[in-house]
BAFI-3210 file (N, C-alpha, C; in Angstrom, 3 decimals, decimal comma, padded with zeros to 6 digits):
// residues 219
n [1|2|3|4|5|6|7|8|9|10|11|12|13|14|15|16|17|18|19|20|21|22|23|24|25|26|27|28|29|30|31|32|33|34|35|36|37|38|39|40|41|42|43|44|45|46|47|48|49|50|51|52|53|54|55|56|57|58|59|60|61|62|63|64|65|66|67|68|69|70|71|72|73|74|75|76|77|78|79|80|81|82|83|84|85|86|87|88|89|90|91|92|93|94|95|96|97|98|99|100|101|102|103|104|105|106|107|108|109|110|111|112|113|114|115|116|117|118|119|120|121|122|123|124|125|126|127|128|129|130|131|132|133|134|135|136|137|138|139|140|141|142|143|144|145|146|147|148|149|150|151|152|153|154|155|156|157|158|159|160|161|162|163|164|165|166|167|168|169|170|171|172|173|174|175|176|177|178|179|180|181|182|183|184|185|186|187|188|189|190|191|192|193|194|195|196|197|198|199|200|201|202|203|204|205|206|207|208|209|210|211|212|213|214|215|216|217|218|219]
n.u [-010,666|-007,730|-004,807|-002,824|000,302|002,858|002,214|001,450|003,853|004,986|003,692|004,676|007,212|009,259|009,318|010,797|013,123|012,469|010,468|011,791|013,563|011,911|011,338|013,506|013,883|011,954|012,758|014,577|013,190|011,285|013,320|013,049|010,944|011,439|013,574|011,911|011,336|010,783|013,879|015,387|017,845|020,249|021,883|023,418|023,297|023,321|023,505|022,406|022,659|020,857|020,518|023,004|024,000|025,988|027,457|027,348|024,807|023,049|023,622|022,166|020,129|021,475|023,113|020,589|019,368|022,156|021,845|020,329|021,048|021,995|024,357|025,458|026,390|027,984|027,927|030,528|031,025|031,621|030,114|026,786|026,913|026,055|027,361|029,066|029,975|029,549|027,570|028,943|030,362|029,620|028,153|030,653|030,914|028,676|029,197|031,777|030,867|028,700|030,637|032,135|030,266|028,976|026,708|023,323|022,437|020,599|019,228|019,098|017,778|018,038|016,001|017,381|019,311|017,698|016,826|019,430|019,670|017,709|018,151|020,641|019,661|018,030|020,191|022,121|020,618|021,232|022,562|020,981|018,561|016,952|014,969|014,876|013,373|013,583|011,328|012,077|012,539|011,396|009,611|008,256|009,689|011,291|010,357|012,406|013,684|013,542|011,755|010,584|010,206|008,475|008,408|007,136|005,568|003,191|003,402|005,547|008,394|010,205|010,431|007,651|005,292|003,737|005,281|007,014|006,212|005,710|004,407|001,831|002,064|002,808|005,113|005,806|005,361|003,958|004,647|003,007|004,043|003,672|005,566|008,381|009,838|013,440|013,476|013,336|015,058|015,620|012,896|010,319|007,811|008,996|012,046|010,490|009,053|011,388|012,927|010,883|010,497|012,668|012,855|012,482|012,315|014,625|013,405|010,948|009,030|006,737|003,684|003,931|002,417|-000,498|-002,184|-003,745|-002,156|-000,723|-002,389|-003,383|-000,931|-000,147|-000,218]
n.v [-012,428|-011,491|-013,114|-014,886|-012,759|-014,523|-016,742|-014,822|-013,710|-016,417|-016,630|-014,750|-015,006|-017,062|-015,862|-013,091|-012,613|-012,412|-010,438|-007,755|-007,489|-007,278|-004,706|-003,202|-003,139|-001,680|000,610|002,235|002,595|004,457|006,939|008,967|010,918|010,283|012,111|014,392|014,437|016,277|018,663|019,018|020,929|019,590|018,003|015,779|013,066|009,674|005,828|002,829|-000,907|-003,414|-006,723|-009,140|-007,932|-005,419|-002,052|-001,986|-003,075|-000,812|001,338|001,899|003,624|005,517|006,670|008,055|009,970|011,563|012,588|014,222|016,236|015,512|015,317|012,075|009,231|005,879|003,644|001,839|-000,200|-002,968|-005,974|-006,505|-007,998|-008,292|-007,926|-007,862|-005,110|-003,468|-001,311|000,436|001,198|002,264|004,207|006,083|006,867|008,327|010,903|011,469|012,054|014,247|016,385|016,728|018,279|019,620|019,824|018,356|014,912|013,095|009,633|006,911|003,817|000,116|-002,406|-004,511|-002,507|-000,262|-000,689|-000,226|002,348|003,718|003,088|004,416|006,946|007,204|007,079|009,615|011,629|014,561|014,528|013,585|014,181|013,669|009,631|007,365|004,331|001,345|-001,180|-002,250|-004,402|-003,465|-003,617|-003,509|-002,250|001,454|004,347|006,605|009,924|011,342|013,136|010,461|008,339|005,347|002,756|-000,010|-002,761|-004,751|-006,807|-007,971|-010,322|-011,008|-009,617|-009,522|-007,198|-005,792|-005,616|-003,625|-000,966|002,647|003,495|005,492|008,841|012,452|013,009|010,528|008,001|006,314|004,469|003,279|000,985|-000,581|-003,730|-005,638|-007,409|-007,051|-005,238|-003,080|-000,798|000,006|000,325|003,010|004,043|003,932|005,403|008,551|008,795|008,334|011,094|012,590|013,207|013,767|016,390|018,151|021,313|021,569|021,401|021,972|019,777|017,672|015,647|012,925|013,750|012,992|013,115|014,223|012,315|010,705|010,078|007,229|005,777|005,214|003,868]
n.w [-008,099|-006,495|-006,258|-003,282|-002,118|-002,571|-004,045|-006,862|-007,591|-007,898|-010,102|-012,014|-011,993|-013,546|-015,930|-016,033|-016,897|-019,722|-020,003|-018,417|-020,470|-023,220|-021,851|-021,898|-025,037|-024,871|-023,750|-025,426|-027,813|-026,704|-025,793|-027,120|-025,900|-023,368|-022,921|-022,441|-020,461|-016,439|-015,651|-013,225|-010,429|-011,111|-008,735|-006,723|-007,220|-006,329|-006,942|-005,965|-006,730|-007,166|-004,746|-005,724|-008,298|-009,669|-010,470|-013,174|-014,209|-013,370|-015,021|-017,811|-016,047|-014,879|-017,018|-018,534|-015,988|-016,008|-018,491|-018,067|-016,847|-013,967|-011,362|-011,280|-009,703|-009,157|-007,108|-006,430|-004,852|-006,239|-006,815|-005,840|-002,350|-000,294|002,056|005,069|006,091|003,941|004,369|006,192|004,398|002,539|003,758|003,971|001,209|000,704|002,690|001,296|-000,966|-000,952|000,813|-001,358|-003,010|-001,536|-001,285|-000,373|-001,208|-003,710|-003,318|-005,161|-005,004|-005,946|-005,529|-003,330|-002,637|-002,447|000,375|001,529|000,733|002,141|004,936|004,997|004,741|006,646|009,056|008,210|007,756|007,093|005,491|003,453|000,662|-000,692|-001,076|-003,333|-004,409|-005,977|-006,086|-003,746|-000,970|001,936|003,703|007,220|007,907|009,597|008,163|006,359|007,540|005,494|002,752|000,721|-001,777|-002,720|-005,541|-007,335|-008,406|-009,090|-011,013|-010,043|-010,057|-008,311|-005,875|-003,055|-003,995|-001,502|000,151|-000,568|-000,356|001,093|004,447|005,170|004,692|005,136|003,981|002,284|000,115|-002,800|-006,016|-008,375|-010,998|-014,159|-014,952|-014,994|-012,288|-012,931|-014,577|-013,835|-013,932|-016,593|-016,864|-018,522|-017,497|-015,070|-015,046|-015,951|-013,854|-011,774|-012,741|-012,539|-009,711|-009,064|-009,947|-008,125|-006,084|-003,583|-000,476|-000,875|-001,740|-003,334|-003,382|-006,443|-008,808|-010,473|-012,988|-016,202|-018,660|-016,596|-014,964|-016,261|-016,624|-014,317|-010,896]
ca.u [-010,029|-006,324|-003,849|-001,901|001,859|003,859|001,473|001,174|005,119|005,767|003,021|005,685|009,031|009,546|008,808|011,373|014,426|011,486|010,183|012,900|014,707|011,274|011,853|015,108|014,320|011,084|013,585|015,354|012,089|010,710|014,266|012,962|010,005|011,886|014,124|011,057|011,003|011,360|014,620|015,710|018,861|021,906|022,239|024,331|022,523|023,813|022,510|022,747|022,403|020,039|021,113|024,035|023,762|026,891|027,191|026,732|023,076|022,265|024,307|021,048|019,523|022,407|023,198|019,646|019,912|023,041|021,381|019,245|021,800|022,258|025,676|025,215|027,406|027,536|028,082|031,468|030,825|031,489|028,621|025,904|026,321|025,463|028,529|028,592|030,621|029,141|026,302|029,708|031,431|028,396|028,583|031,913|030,753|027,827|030,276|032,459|029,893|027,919|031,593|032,387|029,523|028,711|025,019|022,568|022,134|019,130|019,449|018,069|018,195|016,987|015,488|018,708|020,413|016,832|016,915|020,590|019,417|016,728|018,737|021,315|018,848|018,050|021,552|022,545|019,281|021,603|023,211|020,369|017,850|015,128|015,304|013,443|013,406|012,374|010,816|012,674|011,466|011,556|008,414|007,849|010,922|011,254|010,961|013,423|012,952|013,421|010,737|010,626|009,235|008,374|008,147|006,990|005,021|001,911|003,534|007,181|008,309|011,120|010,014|006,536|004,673|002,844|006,558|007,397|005,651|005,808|003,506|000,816|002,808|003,035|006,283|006,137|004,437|004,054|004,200|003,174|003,872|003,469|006,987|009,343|011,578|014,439|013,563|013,132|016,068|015,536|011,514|010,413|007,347|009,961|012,314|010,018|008,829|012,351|013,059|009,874|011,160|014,445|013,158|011,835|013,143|015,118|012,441|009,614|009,109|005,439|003,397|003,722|000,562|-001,223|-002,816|-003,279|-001,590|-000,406|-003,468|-003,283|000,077|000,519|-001,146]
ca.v [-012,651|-011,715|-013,766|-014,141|-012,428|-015,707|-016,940|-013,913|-014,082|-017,591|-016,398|-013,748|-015,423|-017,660|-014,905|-011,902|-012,826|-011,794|-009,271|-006,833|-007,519|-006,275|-003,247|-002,962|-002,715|-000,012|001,977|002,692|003,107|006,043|007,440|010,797|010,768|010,420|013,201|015,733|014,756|017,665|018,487|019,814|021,518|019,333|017,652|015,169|011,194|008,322|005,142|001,529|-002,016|-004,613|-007,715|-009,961|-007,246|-004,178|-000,958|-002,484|-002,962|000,538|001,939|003,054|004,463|006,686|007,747|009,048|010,898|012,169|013,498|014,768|017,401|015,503|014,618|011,207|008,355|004,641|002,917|001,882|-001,714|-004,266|-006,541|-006,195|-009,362|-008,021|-008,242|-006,539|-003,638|-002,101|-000,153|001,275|001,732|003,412|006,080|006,667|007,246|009,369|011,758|011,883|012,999|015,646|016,986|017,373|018,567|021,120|019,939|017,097|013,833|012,234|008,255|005,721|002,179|-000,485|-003,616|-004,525|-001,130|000,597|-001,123|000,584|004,014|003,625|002,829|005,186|008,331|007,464|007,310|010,714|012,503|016,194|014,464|013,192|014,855|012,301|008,320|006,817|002,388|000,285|-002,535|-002,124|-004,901|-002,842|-004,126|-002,913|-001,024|002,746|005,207|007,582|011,378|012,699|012,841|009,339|007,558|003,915|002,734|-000,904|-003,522|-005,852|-008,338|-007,987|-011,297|-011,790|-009,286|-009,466|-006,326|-005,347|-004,954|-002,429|000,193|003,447|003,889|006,898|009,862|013,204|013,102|009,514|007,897|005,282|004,629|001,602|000,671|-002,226|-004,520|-006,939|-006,482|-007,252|-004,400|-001,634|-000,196|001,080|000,801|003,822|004,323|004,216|006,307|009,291|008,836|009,179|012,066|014,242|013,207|014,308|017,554|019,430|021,883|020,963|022,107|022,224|018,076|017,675|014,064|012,508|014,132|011,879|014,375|014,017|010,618|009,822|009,239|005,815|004,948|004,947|003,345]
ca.w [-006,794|-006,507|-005,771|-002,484|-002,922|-002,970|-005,880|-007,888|-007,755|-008,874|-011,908|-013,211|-011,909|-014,854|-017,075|-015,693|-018,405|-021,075|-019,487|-018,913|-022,356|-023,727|-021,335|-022,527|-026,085|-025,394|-023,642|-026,998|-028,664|-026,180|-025,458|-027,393|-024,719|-022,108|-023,127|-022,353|-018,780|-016,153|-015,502|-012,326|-010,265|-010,945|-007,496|-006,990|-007,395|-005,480|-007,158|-005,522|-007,229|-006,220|-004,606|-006,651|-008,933|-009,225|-011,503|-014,771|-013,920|-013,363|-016,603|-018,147|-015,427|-014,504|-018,407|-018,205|-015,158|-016,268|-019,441|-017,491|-015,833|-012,626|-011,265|-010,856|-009,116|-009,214|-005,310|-006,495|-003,870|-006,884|-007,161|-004,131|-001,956|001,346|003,401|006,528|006,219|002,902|004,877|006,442|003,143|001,920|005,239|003,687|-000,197|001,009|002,803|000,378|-002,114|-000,070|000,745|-002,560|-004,382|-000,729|-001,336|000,017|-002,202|-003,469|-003,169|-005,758|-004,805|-006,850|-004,902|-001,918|-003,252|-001,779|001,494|002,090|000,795|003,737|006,297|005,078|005,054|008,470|009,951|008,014|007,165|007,032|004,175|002,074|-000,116|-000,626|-001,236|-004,108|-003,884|-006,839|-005,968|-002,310|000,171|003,182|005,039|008,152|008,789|009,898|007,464|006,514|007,657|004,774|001,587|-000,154|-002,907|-003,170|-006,798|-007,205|-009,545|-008,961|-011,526|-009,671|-010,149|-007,426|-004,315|-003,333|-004,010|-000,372|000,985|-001,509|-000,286|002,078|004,583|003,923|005,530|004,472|002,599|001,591|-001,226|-003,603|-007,232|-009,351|-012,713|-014,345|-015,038|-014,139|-011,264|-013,274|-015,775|-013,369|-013,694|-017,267|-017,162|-019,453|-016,491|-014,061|-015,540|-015,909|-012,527|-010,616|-013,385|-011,833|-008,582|-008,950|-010,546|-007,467|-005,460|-002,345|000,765|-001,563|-002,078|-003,270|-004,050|-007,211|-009,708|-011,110|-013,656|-017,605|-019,025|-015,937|-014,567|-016,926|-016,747|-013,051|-010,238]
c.u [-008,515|-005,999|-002,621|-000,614|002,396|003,255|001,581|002,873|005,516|005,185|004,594|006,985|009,907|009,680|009,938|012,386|013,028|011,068|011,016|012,978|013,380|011,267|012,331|014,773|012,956|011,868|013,952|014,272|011,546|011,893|013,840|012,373|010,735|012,665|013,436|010,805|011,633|012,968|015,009|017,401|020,138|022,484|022,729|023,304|023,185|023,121|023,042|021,815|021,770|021,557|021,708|024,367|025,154|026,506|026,426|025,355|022,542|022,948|023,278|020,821|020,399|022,935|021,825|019,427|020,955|022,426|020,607|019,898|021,893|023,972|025,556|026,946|027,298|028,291|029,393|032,150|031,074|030,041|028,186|025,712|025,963|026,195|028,433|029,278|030,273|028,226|027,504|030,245|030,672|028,075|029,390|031,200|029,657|028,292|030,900|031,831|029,399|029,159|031,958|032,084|028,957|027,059|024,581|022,518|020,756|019,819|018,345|018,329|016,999|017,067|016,377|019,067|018,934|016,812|018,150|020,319|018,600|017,321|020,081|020,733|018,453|019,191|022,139|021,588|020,141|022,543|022,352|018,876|016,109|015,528|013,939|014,343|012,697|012,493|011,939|011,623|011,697|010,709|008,202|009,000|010,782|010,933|011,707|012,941|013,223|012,601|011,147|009,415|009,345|008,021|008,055|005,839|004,096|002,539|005,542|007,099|009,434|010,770|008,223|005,953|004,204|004,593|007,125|007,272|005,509|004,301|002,671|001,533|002,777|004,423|007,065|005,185|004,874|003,306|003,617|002,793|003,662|004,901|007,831|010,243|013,001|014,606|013,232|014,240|016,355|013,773|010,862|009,771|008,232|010,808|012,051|010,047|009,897|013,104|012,144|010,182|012,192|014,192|012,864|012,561|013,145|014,216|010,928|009,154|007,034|005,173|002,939|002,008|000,471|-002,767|-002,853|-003,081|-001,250|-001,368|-004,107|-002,318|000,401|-000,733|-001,000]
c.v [-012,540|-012,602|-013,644|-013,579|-013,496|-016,515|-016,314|-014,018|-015,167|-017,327|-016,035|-014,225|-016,003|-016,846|-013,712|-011,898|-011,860|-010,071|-007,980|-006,789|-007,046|-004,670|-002,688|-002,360|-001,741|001,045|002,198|002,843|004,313|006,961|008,752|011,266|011,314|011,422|014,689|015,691|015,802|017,491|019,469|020,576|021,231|018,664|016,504|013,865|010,229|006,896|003,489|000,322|-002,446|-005,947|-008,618|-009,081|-005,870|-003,235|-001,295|-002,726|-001,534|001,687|003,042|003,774|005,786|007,299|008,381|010,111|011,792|012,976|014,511|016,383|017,366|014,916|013,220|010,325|007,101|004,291|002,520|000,667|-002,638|-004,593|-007,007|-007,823|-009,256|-008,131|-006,948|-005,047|-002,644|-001,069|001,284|002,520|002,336|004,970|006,984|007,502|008,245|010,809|012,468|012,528|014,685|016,364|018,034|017,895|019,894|020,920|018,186|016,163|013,408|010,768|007,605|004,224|001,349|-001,982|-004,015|-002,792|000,208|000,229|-000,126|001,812|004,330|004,215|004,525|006,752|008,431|007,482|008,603|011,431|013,992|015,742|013,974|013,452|014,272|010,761|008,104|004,724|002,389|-000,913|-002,927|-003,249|-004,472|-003,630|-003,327|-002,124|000,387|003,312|006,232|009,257|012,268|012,469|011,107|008,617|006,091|003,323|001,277|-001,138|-004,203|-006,601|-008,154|-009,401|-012,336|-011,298|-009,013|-007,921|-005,067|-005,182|-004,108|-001,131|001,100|003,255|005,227|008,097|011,109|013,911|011,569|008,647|006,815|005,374|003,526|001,933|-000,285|-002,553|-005,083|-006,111|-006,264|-006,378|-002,851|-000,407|000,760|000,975|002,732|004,751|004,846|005,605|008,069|009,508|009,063|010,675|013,256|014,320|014,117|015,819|018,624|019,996|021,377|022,088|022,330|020,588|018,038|015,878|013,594|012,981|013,405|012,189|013,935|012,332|009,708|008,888|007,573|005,394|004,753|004,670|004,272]
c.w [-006,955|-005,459|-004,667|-003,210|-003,324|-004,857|-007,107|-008,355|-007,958|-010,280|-012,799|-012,535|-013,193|-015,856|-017,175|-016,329|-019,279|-021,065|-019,399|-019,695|-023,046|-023,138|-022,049|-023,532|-026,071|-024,855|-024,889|-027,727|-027,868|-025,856|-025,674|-025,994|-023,603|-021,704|-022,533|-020,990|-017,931|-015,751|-013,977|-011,816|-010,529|-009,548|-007,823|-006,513|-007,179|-006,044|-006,588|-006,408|-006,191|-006,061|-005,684|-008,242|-008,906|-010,521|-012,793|-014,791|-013,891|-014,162|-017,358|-017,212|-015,253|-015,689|-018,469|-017,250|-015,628|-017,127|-018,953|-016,689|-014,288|-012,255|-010,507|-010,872|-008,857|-007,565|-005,567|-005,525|-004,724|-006,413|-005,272|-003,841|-000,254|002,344|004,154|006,715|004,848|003,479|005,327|005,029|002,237|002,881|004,146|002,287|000,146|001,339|002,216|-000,600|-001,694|000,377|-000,212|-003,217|-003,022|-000,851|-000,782|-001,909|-002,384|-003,464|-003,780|-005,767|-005,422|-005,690|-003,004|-001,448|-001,926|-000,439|002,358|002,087|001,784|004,948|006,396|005,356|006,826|009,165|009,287|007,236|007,012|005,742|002,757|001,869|000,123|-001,433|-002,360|-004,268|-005,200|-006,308|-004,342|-001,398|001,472|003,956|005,599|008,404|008,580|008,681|007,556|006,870|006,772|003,643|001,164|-000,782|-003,309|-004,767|-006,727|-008,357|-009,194|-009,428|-011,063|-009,244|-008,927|-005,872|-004,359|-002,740|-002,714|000,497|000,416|-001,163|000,986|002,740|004,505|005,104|004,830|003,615|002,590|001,070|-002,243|-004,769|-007,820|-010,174|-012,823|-015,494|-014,347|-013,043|-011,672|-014,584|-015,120|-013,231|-015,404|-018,179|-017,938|-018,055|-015,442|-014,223|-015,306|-014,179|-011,172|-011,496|-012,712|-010,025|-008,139|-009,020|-009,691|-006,693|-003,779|-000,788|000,198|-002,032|-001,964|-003,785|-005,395|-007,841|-010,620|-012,409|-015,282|-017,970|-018,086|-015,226|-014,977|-016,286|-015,244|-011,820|-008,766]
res [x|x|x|x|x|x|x|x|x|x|x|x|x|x|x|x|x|x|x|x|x|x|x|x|x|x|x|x|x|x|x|x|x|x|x|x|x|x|x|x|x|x|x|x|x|x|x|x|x|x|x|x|x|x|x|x|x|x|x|x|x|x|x|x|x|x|x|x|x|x|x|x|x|x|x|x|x|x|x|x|x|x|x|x|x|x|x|x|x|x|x|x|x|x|x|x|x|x|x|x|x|x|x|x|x|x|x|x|x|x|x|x|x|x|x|x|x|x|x|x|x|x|x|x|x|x|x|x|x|x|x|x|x|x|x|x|x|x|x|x|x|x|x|x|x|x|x|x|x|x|x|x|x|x|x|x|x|x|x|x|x|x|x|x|x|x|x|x|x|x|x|x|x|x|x|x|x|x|x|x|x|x|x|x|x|x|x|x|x|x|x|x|x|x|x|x|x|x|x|x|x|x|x|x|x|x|x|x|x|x|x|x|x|x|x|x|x|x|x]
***
């Protein structure tokens, strides 16, 4: 019998210090791995912190990407506390990007950070690519019109699970791995998973295959 959300989330709350920091140290053990993921065009990657959370949190993620041959960009908001004019001051940085680089963005927001990339795809969908959310508690709100990918946890220990996730649309879709919320940011699973994301071509956006190994590792 599973456990309602609120339950299943006090299980793994206590636990999410541990958790990550084992993340942490299998990232650096699969790093080769992760190296072989696809690589796609070079577009320019927008990435937002979760709540109380700023750049320094999403360090890994965006040196991977980068390796990866994307031009990636940290939100540049100091640490995410939700004041009312960053959604603005994120307009602005969006702009400014897609200006500069003459091409659409993708948008990866981790937990808060995905909530904004949401909202932001829907108020300038001619500026952005496709949105991928970890562990994003959206709920019920709109989705964005352009491709997106929900990525989320069963044992996510701070947002509960069943708000994580897109509804079933034809260009939006959901992943699950299994790990902390507080390690999704350089989850190995994860990782990969906004890497094959990232790698497809812009008008051609297909749903996550679930083919081979992945067929284990992903829900």
């Amino acid at each position: 019998m599973e456990l309602p959300a609120l339950s299943r989330r006090w299980v793994f709350f206590p636990f999410e210090g541990q958790r990550a920091f084992f993340e942490w140290l299998s990232f650096f053990g699969v790093s080769g791995l992760l190296e072989r993921a696809p690589r796609g065009d070079g577009h320019p990657v927008l990435v937002l912190p979760g709540f109380l959370a700023g750049d320094d949190s999403t360090r890994i993620l965006r040196s991977y990407l980068k390796s990866l041959g994307y031009a990636v960009h940290p939100w540049l908001q100091g640490r995410n506390l939700a004041h009312p004019g960053v959604r603005d001051d994120l307009v602005d940085r969006v702009t400014e990007l897609q200006q500069r680089y003459d091409r659409k963005l993708s948008l990866v927001g981790w937990s808060l950070g995905g909530v904004y990339a949401r909202a932001l795809a829907r108020r300038m969908p001619e500026h952005v690519r496709q949105v991928i959310t970890l562990g994003s508690p959206f709920g019920a709100s709109s989705p964005p019109p352009v491709p997106s990918t929900a990525i989320f946890s069963k044992s996510d220990g701070i947002t509960p699970w069943q708000a994580c996730r897109e509804p079933v649309g034809p260009r939006l879709e959901n992943i699950e791995v299994t790990g902390s919320h507080c390690g999704l940011g350089w989850n190995a699973l994860v990782l990969w998973a906004i890497a094959d994301r990232l790698s497809q071509l812009e008008g051609d956006w297909r749903p996550f295959a679930r083919d081979g190994w992945r067929s284990v590792a992903y829900g």
